[in-house]
ZAMARGU-4260 file (C-alpha; in steps of 0.2 Angstrom, whole numbers, plus 5000, padded with zeros to 4 digits):
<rodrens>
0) 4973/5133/4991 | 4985/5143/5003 | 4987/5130/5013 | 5000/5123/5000 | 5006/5138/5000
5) 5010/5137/5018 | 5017/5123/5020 | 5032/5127/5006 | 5036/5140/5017 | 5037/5130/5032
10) 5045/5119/5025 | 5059/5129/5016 | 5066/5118/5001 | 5055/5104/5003 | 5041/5100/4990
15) 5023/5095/4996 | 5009/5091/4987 | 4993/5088/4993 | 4980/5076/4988 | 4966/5087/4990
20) 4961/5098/4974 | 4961/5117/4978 | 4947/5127/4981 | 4938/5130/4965 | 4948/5117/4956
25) 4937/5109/4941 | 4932/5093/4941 | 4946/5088/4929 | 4959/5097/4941 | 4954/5088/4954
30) 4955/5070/4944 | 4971/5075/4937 | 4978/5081/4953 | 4974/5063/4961 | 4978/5052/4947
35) 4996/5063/4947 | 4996/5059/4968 | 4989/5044/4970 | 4976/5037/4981 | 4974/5044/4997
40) 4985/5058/5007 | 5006/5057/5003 | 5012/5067/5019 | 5026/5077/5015 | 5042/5065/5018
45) 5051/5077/5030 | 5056/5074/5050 | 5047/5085/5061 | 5065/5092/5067 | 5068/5101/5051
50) 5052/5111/5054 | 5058/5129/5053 | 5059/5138/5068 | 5049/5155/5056 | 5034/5145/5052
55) 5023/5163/5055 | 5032/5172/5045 | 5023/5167/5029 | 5022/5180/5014 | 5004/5178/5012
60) 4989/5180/5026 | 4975/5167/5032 | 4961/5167/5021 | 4953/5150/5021 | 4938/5150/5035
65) 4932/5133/5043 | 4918/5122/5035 | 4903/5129/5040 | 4885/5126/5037 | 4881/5133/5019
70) 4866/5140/5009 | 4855/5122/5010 | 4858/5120/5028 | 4841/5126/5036 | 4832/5124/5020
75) 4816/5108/5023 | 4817/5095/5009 | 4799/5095/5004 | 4797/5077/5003 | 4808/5071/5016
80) 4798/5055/5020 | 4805/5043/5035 | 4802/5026/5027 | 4805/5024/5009 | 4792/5018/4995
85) 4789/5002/4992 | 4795/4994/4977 | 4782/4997/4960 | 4795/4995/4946 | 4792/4981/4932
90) 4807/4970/4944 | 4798/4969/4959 | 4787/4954/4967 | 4765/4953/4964 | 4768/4959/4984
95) 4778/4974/4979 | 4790/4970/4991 | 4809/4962/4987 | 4812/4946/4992 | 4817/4941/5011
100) 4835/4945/5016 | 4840/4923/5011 | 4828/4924/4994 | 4838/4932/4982 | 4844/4929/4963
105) 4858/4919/4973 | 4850/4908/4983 | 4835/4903/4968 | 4850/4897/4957 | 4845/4880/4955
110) 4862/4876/4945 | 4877/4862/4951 | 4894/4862/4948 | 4899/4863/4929 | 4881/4865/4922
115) 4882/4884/4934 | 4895/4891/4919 | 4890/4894/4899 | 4900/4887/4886 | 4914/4900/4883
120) 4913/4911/4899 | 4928/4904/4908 | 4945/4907/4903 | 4959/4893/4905 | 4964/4900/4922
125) 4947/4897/4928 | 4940/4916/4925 | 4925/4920/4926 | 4917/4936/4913 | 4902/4943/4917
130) 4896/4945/4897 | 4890/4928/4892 | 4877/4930/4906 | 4869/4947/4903 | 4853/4944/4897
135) 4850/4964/4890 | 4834/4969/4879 | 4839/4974/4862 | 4835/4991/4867 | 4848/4992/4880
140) 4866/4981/4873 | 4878/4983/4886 | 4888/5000/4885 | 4894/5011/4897 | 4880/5023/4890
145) 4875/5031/4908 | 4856/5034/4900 | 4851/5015/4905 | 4850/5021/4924 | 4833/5028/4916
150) 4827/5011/4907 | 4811/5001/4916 | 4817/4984/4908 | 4837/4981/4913 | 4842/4971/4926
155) 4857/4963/4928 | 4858/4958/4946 | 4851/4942/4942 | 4865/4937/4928 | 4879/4942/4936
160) 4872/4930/4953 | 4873/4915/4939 | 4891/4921/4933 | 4896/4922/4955 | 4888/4905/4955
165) 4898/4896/4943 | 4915/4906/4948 | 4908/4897/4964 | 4909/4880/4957 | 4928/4880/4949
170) 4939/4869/4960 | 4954/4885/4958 | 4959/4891/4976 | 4952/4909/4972 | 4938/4909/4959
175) 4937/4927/4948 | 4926/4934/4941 | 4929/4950/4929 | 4916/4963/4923 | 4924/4972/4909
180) 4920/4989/4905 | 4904/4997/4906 | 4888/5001/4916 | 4879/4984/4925 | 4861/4988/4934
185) 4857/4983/4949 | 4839/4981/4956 | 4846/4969/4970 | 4861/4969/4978 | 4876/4956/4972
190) 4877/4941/4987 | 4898/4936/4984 | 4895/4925/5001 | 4907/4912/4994 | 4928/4911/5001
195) 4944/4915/4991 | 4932/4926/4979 | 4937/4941/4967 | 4926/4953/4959 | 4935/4964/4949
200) 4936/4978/4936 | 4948/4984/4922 | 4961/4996/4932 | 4956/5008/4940 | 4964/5026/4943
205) 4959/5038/4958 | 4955/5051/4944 | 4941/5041/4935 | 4928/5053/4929 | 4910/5044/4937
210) 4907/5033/4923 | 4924/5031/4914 | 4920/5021/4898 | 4937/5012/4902 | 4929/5006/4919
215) 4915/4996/4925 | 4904/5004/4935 | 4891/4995/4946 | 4875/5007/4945 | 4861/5002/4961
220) 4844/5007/4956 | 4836/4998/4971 | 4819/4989/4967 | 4816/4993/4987 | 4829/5005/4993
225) 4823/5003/5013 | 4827/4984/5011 | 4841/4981/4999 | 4852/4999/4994 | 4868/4995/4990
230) 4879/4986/4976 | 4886/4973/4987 | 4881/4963/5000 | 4889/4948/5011 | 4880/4939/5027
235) 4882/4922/5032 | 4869/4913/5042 | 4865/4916/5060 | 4859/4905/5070 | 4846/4912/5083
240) 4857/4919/5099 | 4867/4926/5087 | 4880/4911/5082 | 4886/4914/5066 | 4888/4897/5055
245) 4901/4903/5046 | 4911/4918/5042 | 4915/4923/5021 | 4933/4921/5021 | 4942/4932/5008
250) 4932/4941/4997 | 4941/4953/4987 | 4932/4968/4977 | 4943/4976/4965 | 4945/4990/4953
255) 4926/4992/4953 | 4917/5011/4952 | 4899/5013/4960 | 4885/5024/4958 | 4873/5024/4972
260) 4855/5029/4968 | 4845/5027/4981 | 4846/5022/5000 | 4837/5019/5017 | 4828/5030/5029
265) 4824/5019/5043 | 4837/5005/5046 | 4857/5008/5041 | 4863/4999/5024 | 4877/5003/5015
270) 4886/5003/4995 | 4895/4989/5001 | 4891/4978/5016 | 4902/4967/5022 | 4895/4955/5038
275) 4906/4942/5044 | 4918/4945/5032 | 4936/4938/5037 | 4949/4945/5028 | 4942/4953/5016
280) 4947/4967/5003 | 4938/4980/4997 | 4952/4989/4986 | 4954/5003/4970 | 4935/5008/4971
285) 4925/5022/4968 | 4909/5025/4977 | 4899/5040/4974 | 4880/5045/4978 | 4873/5048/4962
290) 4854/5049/4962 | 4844/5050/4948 | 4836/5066/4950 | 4847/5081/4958 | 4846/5081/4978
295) 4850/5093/4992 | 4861/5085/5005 | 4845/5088/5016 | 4833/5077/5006 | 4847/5062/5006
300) 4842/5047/5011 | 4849/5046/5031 | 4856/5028/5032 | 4866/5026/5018 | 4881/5023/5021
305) 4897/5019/5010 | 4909/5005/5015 | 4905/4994/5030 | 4914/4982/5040 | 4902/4976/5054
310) 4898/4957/5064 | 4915/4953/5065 | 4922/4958/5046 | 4940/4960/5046 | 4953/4963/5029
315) 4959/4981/5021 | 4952/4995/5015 | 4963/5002/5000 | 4963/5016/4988 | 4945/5021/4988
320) 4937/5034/4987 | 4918/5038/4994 | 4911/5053/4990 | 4894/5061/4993 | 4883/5046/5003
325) 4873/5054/5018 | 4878/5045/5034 | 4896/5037/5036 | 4908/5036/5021 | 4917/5021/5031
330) 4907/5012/5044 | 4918/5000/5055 | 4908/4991/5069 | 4907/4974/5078 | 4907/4969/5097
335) 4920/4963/5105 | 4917/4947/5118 | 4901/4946/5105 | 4910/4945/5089 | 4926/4943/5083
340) 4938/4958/5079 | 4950/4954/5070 | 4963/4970/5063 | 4955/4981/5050 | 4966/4994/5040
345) 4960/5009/5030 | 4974/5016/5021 | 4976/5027/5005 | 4958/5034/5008 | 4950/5050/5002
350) 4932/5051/5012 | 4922/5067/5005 | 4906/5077/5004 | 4898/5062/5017 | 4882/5076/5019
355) 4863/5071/5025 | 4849/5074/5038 | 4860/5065/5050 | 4873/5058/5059 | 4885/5063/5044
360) 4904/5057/5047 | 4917/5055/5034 | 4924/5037/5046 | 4914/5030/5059 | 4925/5016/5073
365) 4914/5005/5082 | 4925/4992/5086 | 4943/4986/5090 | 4960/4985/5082 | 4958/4998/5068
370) 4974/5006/5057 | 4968/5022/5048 | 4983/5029/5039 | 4986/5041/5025 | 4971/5045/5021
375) 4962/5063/5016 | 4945/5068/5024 | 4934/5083/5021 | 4920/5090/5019 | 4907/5082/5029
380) 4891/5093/5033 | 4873/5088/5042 | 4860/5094/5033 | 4845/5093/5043 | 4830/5091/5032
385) 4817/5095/5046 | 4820/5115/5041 | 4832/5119/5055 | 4848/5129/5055 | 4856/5119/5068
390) 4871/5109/5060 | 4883/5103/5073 | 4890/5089/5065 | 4899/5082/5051 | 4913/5075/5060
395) 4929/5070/5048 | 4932/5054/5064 | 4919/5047/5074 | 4928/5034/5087 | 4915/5030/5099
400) 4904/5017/5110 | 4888/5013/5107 | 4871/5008/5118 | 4869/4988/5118 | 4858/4982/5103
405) 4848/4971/5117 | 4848/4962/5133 | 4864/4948/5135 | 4874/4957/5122 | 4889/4969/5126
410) 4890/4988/5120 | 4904/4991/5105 | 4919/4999/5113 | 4932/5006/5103 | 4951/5000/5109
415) 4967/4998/5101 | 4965/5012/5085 | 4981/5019/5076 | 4977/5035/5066 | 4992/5040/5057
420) 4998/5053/5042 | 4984/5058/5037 | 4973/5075/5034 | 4957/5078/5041 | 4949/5095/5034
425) 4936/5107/5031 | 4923/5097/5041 | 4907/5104/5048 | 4912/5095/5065 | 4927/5093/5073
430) 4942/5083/5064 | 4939/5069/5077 | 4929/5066/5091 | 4932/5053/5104 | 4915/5050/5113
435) 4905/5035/5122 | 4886/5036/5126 | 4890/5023/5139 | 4893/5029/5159 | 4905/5014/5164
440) 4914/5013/5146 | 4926/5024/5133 | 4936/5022/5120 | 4953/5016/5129 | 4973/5013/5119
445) 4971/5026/5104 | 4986/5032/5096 | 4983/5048/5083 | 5000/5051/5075 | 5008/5063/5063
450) 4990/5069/5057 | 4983/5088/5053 | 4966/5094/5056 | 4963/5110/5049 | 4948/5123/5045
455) 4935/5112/5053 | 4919/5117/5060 | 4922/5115/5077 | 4936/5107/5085 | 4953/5101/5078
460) 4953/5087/5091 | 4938/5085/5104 | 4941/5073/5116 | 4924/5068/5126 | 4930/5052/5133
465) 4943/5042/5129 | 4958/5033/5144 | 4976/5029/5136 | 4973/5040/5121 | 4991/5048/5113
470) 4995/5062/5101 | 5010/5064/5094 | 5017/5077/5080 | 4998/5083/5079 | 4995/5098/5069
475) 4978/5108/5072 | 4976/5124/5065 | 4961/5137/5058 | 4945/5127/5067 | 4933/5137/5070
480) 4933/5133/5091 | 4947/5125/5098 | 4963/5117/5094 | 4961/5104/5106 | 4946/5101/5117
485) 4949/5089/5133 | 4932/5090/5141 | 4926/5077/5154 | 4910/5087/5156 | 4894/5075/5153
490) 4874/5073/5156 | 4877/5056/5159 | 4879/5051/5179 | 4892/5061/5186 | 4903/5047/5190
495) 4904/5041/5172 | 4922/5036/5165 | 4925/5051/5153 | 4945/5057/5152 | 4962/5051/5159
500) 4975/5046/5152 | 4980/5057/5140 | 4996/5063/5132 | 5001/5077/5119 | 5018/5077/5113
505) 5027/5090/5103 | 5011/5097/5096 | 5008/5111/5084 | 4992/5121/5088 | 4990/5138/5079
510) 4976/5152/5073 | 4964/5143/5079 | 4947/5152/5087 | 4941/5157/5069 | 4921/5157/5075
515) 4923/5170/5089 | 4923/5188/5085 | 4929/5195/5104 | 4937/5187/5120 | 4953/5177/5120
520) 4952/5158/5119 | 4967/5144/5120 | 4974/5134/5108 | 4970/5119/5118 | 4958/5119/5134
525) 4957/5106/5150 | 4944/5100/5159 | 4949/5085/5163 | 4961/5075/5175 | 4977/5066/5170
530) 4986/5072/5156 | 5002/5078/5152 | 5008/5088/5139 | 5026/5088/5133 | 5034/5098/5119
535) 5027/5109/5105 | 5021/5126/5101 | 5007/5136/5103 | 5004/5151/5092 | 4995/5165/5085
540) 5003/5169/5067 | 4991/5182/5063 | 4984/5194/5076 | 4971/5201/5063 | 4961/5182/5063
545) 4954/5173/5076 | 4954/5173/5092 | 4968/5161/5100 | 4978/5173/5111 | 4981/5159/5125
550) 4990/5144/5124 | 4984/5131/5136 | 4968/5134/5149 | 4965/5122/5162 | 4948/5122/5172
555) 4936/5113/5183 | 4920/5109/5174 | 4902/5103/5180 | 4898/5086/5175 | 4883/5075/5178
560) 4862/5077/5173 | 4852/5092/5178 | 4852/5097/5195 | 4862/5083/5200 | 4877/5091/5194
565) 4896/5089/5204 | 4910/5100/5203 | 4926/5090/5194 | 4944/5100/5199 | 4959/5096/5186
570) 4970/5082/5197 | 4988/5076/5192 | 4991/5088/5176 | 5011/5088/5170 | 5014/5103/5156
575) 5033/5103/5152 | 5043/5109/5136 | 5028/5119/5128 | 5033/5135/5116 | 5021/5148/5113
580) 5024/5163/5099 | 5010/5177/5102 | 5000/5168/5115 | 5001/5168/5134 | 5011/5155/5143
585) 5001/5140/5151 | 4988/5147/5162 | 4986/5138/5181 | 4972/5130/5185 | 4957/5143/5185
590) 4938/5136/5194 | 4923/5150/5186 | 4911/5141/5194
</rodrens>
């Protein structure tokens, strides 16, 4: 990719390498290429001071265009359906319908303490293998042979819930259990609701090939994909009003790949699920969509999502990778005042190719005290499957409010989120949006630091609402709009909280503008009140490609519903320090209205 090439020019003597596999890399470059990097994004280990001071002149031009809606955006899936089918395999109920969300393999498991575990199965350090409780056809031994995804008599949801059960039992202060390598089927989900509990795999590398024979990969071939999705599932009890009995306390799932079949169209589930889940891990995994017959993005199932940490879960995220599911690769969201928030970090991630009908983001924040760091994001597309060319989304960051779920309980607000060295690129959207659907709320005390976001779709950085938000050391260059887009403009009443607050410092904003073919457009645009921009360089490198000739615009806006619209001037704007090479200094306040 040229960007590599770039950046060893702009940073004269210093080495970079990127996590993300070039453009055209083959599958085994692009494994090679992580398992060389490691998990996640390695920013280059340079202070921003010893940037040099010629970072336009580059022996090579801009080539690379933003990610934008492709051949199979516009294209109808033919049997798009909004509910999926029931369940009609050979492991399903007389009802045709999968037991009830406390009835599972799990909870019939009639066995107590030490008669829960098979002769043999438990090590003298108390772990627990998976083996002795598979209970395959002679057809189908236990392999890492990917054609038993096909079979009609495998199911091994309901062994592995006995070998969890008597990992349970062991008096050790954390129980294990081990799936050695190979492919296990699951019709159901796994229900691990038990504390101090590890599931885990042989090592794992970031550059597994899907289905390594050296790995154990969790294959969910869903008996009802509406009602049970994923691979792995926690939820304790809830008492009606919403009182939950008592959270799972460390859970850790390790060293695991997992190949999603199938997936919900009405209600959001996701690969792994995680409900009132305090510190928990979800560490060195692999999660990638895999149906059994090929798919457009457009024909996905719309609510799977990858990795989610909802009703009050809290723990780390580590060294995964999520790549292909249709809604959200990472899905972080609980209310606060409702549930507990306790700190959640997502580091060492690589979030990719998170395409569907709708809503696709590679990482979605609903919900307080979040830490996203070095990790690499891109390639996130909407693919609507109604037959419309309309693609407007695919955002690399989504950190916004939501509408209450009901009457008495509070709307998610997003608050205190860190985003730090790490690369969001080559999204249909923007990088990241800040945004709230809510008129008296926003996302407030958000810190993105020493982060790129390049060749996006739209914006670089679009801030919609947001109060006490903070870049620092932000590059944002090659997106299709805008570097950065401030914008308090809204359909929501026109006294809605939407921008304030906000500070750039030292920022890097170049070449940006790639979707307009005529007019002159800024590097980073205003329509809001409160913000102060200190330091940093606005540029055009390249006069032959797109069309950021002006540095910084600032401008009233019209905010409110239809015909109930109010004129908003900008109010209390500081712009000190800003370089520009090739673009117009900082413009005064204009008002086109």
């Amino acid at each position: 990719m040229l960007l590599d090439q770039r950046f060893v020019q702009i940073w004269i003597g210093t080495l970079l390498a990127l996590a993300s596999a070039p453009a055209g890399a083959t599958p085994s470059q692009d494994s090679a290429s992580r398992a060389e990097a490691g998990w996640g994004y390695q920013p280059p280990a340079v202070e921003r001071a010893a940037l040099s001071q010629g970072f336009c002149s580059l022996d090579l031009p801009y080539t690379e265009p933003p990610f934008m809606a492709d051949e199979t955006t516009g294209v109808a899936c033919p049997d798009f359906a909004t509910q999926s089918p029931l369940c009609t395999g050979p492991f399903c109920p007389a009802n045709r319908v999968c037991p009830g969300t406390r009835t599972l393999h799990e909870d019939l498991n009639a066995c107590q303490g030490a008669t829960c575990c098979l002769p043999g199965s438990v090590d003298p350090d108390g772990v627990v293998d998976v083996l002795p409780y598979l209970a395959r056809p002679a057809e189908w031994p236990f392999s890492a042979d990917a054609s038993v995804d096909h079979s009609t008599n495998v199911d091994d949801s309901p062994s592995i819930a006995a070998a969890i059960e008597c990992a349970a039992s062991l008096p050790a202060s954390r129980r294990t259990v081990v799936f050695p390598a190979g492919r296990y089927v699951l019709r159901t989900p796994l229900r691990p609701h038990y504390d101090t509990l590890t599931l885990e795999g042989p090592a794992l590398s970031p550059g597994a090939s899907p289905g390594d024979p050296r790995t154990a990969t969790l294959v969910a071939i869903p008996c009802n994909p509406e009602q049970y999705p994923g691979a792995i599932q926690v939820t304790r009890v809830v008492k009606p009003g919403g009182t939950v009995v008592s959270a799972v306390r460390g859970l850790w799932i390790r060293n695991l790949q997992i190949a999603l079949t199938n997936g919900p169209r009405a209600t959001p589930n996701g690969g792994i699920q995680l409900n009132t889940c305090s510190d928990c891990k979800v560490e060195n995994v692999i999660m990638r969509y895999s149906p059994l017959a090929p798919q457009l993005p457009s024909c996905k199932p719309s609510n799977l999502e990858g990795i989610g940490f909802t009703w009050g879960s809290g723990g780390v995220i580590r060294n995964v990778l999520v790549d292909g599911v249709s809604k959200s690769g990472i899905y972080l969201s609980s209310i606060a005042g409702y549930h507990d928030t306790p700190p959640i970090l997502v580091e060492n991630c690589e979030i990719r190719n998170i395409n569907g009908p709708v809503g696709a983001s590679a990482i979605k924040i609903v919900t307080a005290n979040v830490t996203v760091r070095n990790c690499n994001v891109h390639h996130s597309m909407i693919h609507p499957g109604d037959g419309s060319i309309s693609a407007s989304g695919g955002h690399g960051l989504w950190i916004a409010t939501q509408i209450s779920a009901g009457p008495g309980i509070p709307s998610p607000v997003p608050e205190n989120i860190v985003v730090q060295d790490s690369y969001f690129h080559h999204n249909g959207g923007a990088g990241v949006v800040l945004a709230s659907a809510i008129e008296e709320d926003r996302p407030t005390g958000v810190l993105i630091k020493r982060v790129r976001f390049a060749y996006n779709g739209s914006h670089g950085v679009h801030v919609q609402a947001g109060a006490g938000v903070a870049l620092q050391d932000v590059w944002s260059w090659g997106n299709a709009l805008y570097g950065v887009l401030l914008s308090s403009r809204t359909t929501l009443p026109a006294t809605s909280v939407r921008v304030g607050d906000v500070t750039l410092e030292n920022l890097l904003v170049f070449d940006n503008a790639l979707r307009f073919t005529s007019g002159a457009y800024p590097g980073i645009k205003i329509e809001a009140s409160d913000v102060t921009i200190r330091g940093g360089e606005v540029a055009r490198c390249d006069p032959g490609r797109g069309r950021q000739t002006r540095s910084i615009q600032q401008q009233c806006w019209l905010s409110g519903p239809a015909g109930a619209q109010e004129l908003f001037h900008p109010e209390e704007n500081v712009i000190s320090g800003v370089r520009t090479h090739g673009t117009s200094a900082p413009e005064v306040l204009a008002c086109p209205y």
